[in-house]
VOPAGU-2260 file (C-alpha; in pm, 1 decimal, decimal comma):
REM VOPAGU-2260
SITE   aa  ch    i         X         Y         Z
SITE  UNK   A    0    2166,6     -58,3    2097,8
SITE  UNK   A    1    2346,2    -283,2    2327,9
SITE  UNK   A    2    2648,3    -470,9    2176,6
SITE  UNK   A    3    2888,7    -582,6    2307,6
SITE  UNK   A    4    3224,0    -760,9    2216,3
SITE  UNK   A    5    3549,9    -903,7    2421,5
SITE  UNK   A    6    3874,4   -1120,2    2294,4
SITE  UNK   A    7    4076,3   -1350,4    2465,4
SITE  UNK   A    8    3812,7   -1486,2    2647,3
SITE  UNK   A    9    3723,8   -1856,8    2579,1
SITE  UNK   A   10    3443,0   -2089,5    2676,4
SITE  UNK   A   11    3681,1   -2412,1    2836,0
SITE  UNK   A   12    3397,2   -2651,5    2928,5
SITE  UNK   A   13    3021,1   -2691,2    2842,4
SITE  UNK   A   14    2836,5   -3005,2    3005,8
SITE  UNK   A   15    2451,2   -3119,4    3077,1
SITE  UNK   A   16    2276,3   -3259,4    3269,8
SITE  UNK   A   17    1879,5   -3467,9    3218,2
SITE  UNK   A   18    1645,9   -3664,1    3422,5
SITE  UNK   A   19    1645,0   -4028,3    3338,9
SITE  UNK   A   20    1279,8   -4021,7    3294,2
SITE  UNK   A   21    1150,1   -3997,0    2940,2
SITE  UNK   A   22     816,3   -3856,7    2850,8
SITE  UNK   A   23     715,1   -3984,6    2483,9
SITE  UNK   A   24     483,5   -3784,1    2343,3
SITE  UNK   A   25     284,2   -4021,5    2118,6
SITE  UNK   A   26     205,6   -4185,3    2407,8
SITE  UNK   A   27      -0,8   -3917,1    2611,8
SITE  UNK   A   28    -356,8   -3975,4    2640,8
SITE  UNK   A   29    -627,3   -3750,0    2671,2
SITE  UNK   A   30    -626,1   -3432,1    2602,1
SITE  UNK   A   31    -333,1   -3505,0    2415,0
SITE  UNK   A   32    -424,1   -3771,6    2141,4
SITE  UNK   A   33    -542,8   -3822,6    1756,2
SITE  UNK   A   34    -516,5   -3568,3    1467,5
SITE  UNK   A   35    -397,7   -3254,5    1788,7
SITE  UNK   A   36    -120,6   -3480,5    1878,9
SITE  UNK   A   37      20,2   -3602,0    1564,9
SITE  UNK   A   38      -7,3   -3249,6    1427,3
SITE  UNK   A   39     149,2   -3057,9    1710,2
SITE  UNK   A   40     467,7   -3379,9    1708,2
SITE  UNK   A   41     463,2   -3300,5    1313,6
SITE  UNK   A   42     502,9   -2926,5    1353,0
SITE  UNK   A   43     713,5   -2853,4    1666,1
SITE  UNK   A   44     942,7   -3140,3    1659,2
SITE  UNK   A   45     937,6   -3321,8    1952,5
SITE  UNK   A   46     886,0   -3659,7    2014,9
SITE  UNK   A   47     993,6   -3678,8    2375,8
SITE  UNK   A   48    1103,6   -3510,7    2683,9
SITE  UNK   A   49    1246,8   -3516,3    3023,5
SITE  UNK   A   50    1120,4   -3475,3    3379,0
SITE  UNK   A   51    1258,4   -3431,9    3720,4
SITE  UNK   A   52    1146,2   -3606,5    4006,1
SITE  UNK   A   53     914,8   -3410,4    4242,9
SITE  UNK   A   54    1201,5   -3374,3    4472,0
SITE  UNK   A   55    1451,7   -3266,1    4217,5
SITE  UNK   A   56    1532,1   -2866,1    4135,5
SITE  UNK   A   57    1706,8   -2710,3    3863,8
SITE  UNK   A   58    1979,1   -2665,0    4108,4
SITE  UNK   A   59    2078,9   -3015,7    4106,2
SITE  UNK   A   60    2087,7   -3106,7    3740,4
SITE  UNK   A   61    2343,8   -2780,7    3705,3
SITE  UNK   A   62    2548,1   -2901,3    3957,0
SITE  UNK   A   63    2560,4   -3249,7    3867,5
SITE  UNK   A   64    2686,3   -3105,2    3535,1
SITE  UNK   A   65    2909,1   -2913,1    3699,8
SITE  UNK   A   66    3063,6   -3167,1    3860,4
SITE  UNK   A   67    3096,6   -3338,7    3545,5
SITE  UNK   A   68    3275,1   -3085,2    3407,7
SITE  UNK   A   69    3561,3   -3011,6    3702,5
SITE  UNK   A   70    3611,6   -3379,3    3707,9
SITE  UNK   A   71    3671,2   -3366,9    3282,6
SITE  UNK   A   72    3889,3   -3083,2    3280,1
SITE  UNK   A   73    4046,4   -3176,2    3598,7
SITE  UNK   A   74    4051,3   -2793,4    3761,4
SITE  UNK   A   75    3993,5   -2672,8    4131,0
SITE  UNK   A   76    3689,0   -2547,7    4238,0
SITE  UNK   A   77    3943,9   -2257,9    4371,9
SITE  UNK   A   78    3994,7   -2138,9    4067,5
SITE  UNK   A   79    3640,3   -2047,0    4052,6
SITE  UNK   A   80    3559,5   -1643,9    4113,7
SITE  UNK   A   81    3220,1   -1620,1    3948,6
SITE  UNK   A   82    2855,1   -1818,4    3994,7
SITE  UNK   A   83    2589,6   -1710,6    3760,4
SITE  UNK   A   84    2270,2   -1913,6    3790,5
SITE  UNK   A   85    2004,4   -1816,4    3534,7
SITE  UNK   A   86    1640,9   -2029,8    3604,0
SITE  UNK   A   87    1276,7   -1964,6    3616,2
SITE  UNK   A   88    1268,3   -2262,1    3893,1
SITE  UNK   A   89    1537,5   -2114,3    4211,5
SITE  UNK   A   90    1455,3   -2348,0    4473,7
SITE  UNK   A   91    1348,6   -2077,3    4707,2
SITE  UNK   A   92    1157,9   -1757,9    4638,7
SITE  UNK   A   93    1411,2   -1627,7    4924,4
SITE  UNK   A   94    1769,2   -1643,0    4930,2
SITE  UNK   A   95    1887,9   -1654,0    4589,1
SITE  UNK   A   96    2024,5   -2041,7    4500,3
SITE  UNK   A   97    2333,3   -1905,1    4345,2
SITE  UNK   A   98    2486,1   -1858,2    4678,4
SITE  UNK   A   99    2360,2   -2209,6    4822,5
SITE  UNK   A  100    2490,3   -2406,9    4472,4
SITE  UNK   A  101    2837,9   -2215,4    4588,4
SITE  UNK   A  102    2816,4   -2414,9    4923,6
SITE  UNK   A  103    2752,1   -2733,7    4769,6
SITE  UNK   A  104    3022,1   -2747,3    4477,6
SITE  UNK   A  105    3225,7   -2638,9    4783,2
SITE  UNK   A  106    3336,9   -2334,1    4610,1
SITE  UNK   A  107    3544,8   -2075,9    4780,3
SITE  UNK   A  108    3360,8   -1780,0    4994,8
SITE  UNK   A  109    3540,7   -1518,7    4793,6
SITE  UNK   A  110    3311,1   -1661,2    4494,7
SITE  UNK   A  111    3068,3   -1370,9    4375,3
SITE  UNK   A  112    2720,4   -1584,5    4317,3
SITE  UNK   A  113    2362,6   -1442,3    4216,8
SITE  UNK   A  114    2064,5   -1577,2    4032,0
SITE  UNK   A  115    1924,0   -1441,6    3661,9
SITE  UNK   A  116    1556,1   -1494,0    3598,2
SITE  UNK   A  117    1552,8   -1532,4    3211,2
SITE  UNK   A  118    1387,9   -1822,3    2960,5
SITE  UNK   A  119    1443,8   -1832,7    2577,6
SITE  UNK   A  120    1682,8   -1595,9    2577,4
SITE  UNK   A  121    1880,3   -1691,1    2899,9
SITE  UNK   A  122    2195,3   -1879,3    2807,9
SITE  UNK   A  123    2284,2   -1535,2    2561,5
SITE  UNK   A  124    2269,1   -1323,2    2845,1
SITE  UNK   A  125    2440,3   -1529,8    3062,2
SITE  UNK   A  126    2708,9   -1579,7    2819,6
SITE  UNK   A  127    2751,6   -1187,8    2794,6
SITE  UNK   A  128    2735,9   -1134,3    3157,1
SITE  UNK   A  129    3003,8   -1430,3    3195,0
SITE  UNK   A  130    3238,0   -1320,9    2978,7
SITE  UNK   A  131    3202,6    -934,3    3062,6
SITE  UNK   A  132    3322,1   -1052,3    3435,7
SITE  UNK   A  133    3611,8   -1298,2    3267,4
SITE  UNK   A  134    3752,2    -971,4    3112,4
SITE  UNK   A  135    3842,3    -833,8    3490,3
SITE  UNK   A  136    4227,2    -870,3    3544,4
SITE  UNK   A  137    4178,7   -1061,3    3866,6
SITE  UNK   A  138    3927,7   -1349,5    3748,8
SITE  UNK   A  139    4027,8   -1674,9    3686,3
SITE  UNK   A  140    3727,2   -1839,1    3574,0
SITE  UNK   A  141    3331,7   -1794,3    3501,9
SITE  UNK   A  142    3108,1   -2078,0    3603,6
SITE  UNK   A  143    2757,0   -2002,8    3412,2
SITE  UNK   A  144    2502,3   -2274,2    3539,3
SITE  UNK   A  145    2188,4   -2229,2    3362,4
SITE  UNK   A  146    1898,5   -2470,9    3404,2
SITE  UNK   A  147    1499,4   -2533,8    3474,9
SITE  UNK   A  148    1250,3   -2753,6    3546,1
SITE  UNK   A  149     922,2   -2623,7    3343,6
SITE  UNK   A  150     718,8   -2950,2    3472,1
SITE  UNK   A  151     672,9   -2775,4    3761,9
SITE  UNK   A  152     482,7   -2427,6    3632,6
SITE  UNK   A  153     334,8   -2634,7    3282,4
SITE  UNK   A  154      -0,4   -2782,0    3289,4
SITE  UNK   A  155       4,7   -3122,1    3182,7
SITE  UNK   A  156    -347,2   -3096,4    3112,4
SITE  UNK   A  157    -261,3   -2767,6    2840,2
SITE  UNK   A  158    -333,3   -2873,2    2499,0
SITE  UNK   A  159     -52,3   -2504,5    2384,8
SITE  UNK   A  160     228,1   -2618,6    2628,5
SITE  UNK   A  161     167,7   -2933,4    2826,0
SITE  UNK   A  162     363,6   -3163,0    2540,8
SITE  UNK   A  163     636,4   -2884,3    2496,7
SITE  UNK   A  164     840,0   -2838,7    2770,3
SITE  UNK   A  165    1140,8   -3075,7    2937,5
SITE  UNK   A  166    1343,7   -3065,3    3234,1
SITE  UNK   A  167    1770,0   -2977,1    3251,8
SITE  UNK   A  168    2047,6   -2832,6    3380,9
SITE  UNK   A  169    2438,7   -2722,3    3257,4
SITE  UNK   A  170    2711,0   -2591,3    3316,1
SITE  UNK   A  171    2919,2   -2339,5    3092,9
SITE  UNK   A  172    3306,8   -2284,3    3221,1
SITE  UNK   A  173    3502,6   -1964,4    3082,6
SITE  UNK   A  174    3855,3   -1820,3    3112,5
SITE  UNK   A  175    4117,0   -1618,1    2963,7
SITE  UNK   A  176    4268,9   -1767,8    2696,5
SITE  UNK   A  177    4505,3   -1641,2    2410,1
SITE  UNK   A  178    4338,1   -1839,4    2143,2
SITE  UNK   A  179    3991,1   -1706,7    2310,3
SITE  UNK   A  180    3933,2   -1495,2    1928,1
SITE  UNK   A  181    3640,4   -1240,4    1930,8
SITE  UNK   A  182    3314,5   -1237,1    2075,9
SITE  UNK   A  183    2976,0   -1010,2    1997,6
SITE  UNK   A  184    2671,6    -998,9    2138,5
SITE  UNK   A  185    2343,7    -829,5    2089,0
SITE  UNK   A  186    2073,1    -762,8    2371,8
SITE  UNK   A  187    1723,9    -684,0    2320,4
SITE  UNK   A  188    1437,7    -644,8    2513,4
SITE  UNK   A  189    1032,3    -560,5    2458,6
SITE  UNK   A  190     816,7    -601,4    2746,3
SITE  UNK   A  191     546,0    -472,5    2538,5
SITE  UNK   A  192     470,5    -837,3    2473,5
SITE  UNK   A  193     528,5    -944,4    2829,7
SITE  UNK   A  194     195,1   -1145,0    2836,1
SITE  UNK   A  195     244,3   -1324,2    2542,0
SITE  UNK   A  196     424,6   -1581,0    2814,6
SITE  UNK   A  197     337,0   -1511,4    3124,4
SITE  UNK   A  198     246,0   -1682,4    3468,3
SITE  UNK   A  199       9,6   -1446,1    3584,6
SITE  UNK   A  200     -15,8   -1523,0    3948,9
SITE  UNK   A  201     227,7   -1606,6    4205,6
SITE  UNK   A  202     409,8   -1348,4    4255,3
SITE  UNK   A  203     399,1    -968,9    4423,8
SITE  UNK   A  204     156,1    -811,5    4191,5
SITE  UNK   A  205     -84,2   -1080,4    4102,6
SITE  UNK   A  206     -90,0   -1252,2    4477,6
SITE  UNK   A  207    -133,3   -1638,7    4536,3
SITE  UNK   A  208    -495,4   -1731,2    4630,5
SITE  UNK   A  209    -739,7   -2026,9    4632,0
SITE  UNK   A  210    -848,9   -1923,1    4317,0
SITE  UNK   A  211    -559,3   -1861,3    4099,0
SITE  UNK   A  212    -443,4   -2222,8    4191,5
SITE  UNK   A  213    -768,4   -2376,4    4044,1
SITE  UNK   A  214    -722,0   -2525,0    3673,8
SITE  UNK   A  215    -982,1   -2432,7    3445,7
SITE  UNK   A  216   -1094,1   -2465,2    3076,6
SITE  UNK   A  217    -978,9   -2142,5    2837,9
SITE  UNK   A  218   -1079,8   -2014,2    2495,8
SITE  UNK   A  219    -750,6   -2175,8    2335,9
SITE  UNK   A  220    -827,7   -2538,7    2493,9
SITE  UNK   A  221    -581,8   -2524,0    2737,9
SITE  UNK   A  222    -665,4   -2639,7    3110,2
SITE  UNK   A  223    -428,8   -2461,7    3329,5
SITE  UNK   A  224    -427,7   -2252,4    3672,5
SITE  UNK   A  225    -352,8   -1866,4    3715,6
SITE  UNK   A  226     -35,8   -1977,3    3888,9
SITE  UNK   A  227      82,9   -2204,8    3516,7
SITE  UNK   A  228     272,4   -2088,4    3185,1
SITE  UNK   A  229       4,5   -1950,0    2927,8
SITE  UNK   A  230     168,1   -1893,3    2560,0
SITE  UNK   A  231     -10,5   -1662,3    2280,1
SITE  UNK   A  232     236,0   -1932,6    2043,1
SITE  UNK   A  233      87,4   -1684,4    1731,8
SITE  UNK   A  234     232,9   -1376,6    1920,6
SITE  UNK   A  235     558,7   -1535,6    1980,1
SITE  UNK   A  236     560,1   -1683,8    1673,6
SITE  UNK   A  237     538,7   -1344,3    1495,1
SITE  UNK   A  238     765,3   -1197,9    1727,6
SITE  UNK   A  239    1019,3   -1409,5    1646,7
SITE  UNK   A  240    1012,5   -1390,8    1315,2
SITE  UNK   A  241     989,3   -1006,0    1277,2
SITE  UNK   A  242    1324,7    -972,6    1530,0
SITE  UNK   A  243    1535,2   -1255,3    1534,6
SITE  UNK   A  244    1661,1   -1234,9    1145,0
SITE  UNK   A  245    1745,2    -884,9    1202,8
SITE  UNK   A  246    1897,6    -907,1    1490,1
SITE  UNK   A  247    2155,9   -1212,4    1357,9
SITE  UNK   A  248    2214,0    -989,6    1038,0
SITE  UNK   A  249    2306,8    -653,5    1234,7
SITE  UNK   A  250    2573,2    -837,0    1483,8
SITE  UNK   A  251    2760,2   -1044,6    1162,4
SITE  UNK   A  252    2718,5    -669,7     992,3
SITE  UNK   A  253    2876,6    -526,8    1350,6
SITE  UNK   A  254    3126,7    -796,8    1372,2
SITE  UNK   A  255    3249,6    -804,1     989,8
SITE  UNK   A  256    3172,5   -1145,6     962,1
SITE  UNK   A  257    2958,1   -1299,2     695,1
SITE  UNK   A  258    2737,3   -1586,1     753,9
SITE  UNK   A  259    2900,7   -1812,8     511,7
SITE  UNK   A  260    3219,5   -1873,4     767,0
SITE  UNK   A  261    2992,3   -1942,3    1022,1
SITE  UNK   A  262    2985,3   -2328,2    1097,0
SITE  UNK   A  263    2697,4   -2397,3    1310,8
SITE  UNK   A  264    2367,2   -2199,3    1404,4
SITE  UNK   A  265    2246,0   -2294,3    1738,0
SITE  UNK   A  266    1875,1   -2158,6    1769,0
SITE  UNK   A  267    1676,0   -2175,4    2111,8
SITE  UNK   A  268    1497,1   -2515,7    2068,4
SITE  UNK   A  269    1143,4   -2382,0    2091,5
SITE  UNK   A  270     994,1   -2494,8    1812,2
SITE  UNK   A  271    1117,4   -2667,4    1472,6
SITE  UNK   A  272     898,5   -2537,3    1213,5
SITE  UNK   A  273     969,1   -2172,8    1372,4
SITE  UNK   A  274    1334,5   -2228,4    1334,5
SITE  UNK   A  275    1313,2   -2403,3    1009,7
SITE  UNK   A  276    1137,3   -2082,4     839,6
SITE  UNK   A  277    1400,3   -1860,1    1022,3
SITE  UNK   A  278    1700,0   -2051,4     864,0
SITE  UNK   A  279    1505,5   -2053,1     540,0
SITE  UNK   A  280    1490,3   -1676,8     562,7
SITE  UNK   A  281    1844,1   -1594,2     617,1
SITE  UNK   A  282    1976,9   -1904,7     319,8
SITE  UNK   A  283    2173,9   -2046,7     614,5
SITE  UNK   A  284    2222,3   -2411,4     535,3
SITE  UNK   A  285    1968,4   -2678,6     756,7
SITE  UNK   A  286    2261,6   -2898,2     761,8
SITE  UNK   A  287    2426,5   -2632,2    1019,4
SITE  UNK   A  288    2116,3   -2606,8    1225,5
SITE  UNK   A  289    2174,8   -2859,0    1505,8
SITE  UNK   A  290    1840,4   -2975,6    1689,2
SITE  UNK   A  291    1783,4   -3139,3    2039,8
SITE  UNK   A  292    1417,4   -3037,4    2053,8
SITE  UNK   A  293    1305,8   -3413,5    1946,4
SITE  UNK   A  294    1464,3   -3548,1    2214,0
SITE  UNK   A  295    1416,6   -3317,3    2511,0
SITE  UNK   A  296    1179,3   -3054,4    2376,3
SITE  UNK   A  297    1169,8   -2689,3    2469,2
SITE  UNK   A  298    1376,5   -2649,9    2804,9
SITE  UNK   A  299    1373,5   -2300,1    2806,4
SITE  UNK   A  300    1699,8   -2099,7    2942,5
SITE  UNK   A  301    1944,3   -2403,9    2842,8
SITE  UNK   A  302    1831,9   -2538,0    2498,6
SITE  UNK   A  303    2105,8   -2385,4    2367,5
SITE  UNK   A  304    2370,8   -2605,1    2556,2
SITE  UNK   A  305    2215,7   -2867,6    2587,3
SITE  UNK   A  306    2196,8   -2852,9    2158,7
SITE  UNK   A  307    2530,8   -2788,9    2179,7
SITE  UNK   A  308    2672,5   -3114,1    2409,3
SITE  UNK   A  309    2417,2   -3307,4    2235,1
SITE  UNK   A  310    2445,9   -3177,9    1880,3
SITE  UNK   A  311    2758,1   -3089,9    1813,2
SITE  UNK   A  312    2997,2   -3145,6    2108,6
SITE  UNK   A  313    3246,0   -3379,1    1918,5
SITE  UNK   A  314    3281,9   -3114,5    1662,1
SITE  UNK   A  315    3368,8   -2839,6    1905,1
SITE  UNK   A  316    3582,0   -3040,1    2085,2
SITE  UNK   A  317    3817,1   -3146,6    1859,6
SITE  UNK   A  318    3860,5   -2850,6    1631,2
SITE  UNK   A  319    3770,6   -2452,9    1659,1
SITE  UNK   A  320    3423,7   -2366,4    1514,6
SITE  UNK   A  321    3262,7   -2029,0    1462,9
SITE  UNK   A  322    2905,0   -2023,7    1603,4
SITE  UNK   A  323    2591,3   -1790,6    1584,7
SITE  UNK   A  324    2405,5   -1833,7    1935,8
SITE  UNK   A  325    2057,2   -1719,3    1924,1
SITE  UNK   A  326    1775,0   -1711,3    2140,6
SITE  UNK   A  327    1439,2   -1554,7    2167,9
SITE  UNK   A  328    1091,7   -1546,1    2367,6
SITE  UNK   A  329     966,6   -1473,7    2724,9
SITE  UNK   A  330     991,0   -1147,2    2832,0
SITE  UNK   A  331     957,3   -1073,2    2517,8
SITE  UNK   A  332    1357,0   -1092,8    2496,0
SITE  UNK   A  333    1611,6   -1177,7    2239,0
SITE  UNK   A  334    2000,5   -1226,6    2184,5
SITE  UNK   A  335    2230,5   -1315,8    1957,3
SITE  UNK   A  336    2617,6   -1429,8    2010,1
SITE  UNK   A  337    2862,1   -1492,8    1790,4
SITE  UNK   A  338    3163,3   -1661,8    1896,0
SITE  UNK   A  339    3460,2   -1901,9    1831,0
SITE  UNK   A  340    3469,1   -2233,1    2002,4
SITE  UNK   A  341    3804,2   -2364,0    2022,0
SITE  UNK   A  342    3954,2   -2651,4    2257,7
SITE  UNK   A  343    3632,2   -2677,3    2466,2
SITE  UNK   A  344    3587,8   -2998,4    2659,4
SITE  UNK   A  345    3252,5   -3156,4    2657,0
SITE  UNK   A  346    3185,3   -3448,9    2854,8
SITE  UNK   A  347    2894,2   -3673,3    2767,8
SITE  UNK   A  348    2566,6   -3624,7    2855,9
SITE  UNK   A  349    2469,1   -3716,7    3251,8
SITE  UNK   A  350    2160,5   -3849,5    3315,0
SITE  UNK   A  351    2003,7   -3911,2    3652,8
């Protein structure tokens, strides 16, 4: 069972980062249009999304936000010991981007820097990895960048994920702090269910050829390559809801903490109905459920931020919150955080 907990750690700074462009979802044509559209809008919750520019990575949304955030808290990029960058989109398959994002933010070579392939359940892990490192006697601070740009492994033309996913980046700063309070984490893992979101080709053990990048019809609908997200969304779906209730109940059960002084649950934005019956199921008020999903749908590894800055962000800022962080999905993976939020600056929202 892996739990873990720290104090006097605190999360300083959270910002985002969001193409300009918006994609509006009741305004896709074919295959996306009629009764399919307005019921999958009606049921998942999003009305529109964001994408990158062909020549824009994950990379440089997270460091725009980054920069965001130095510039709002007004702290040296010296001060900085610790790069985590968790994505599904590096900008190379070879080197890692961690190390090149530490060149560009012009952080110091002494900066340890390595990348974290994880979705749904991304920002969690990151979190835990961050603050496990912010616990060492001779780090300052933990920068967690966590981003992805789905629009570039999505088929537009899939009628199960081509209206669900948008593009981001942010950046998550964390330090020792007095006030810093208690933090638990829970990390779990079934790769039973690997396939249930997969890209099957691309990589080592399902080579690229001229066939797995040709798009063709399936038996759900869904037009996609070999080398483009598939999603068993009944799989997940019942995944999700056997594990993630359990799993929030048996870290507030570790941590001594029931759910009533929680203030806010912040669930990976993958889907509102989903999220909606989980709340339901563990009497956790809706008004405490923040959503982003409607306006920047399912961005994988950072939903949870991005809710967060976009959600809730004047809230944590001016006043110390108790939060339940919880994501879930590819891999299959899941992980739940709870945490207190106390004097963390959040700039607004960038968008370029």
């Amino acid at each position: 069972m892996a739990i873990l907990s720290y104090e006097g750690i605190a999360i300083s700074g959270i910002g985002a980062c969001v193409p300009r462009h918006r994609i509006v979802n009741k305004n896709l044509s074919e295959p996306f249009s009629g009764a399919i559209l307005e019921k999958t809008i009606k049921t998942t919750g999003i009305e529109e999304r964001r994408g990158a520019e062909r020549n824009t990575c994950a990379s440089d949304l997270c460091c725009e936000a980054a920069r965001s955030l130095f510039n709002h808290m007004g702290i040296s990029t010296d001060t900085i010991d610790v790069l985590i960058f968790v994505t599904q989109s590096p900008d190379y398959r070879i080197p890692a981007t961690a190390p090149l994002i530490q060149h560009r933010l012009g952080l110091k070579q002494g900066t340890a820097a390595f990348d974290v392939n994880l979705g749904c359940s991304g920002y969690v892990y990151g979190l835990a990895m961050a603050y496990g490192f912010a616990a060492q006697p001779h780090i300052e601070r933990v920068l967690l960048l966590v981003g992805d740009t789905p629009s570039r492994y999505v088929s537009p033309l899939d009628q199960t994920t081509g209206i669900l996913f948008g593009d981001g980046g942010t950046a998550t700063i964390l330090e020792k702090r007095a006030d810093g309070g208690k933090a638990f984490f829970s990390l779990n893992s079934d790769g039973k269910g690997g396939e249930a979101l997969q890209i099957k080709a691309g990589g080592f053990r399902y080579p690229s050829t001229p066939e797995t990048m040709v798009r063709r019809r399936h038996k759900d609908g869904g037009v996609r390559s070999d080398e483009e997200l598939f999603m068993d969304g009944a799989a997940i779906f019942n995944f999700t809801i056997k594990q993630v209730p359990g799993d929030i109940k048996k870290l507030i059960e570790f941590a001594q903490t029931p759910l009533s002084e929680v203030d806010y649950l912040v669930f990976h934005q993958a889907n509102r109905f989903i999220t909606d019956h989980l709340s339901k199921k563990l009497k956790f008020p809706l008004e405490k459920v923040p959503y982003s999903l409607d306006r920047f749908g399912n961005t994988t590894c950072l939903t949870i931020p991005l809710t967060i800055v976009t959600g809730i962000g004047k809230e944590i800022e001016t006043g110390q919150r108790k939060v339940i962080l919880s994501g879930f999905g590819i891999g299959l993976s899941w992980a739940t955080a709870l945490l207190t939020i106390n004097r963390c600056c959040i700039p607004e929202l960038v968008e370029v």
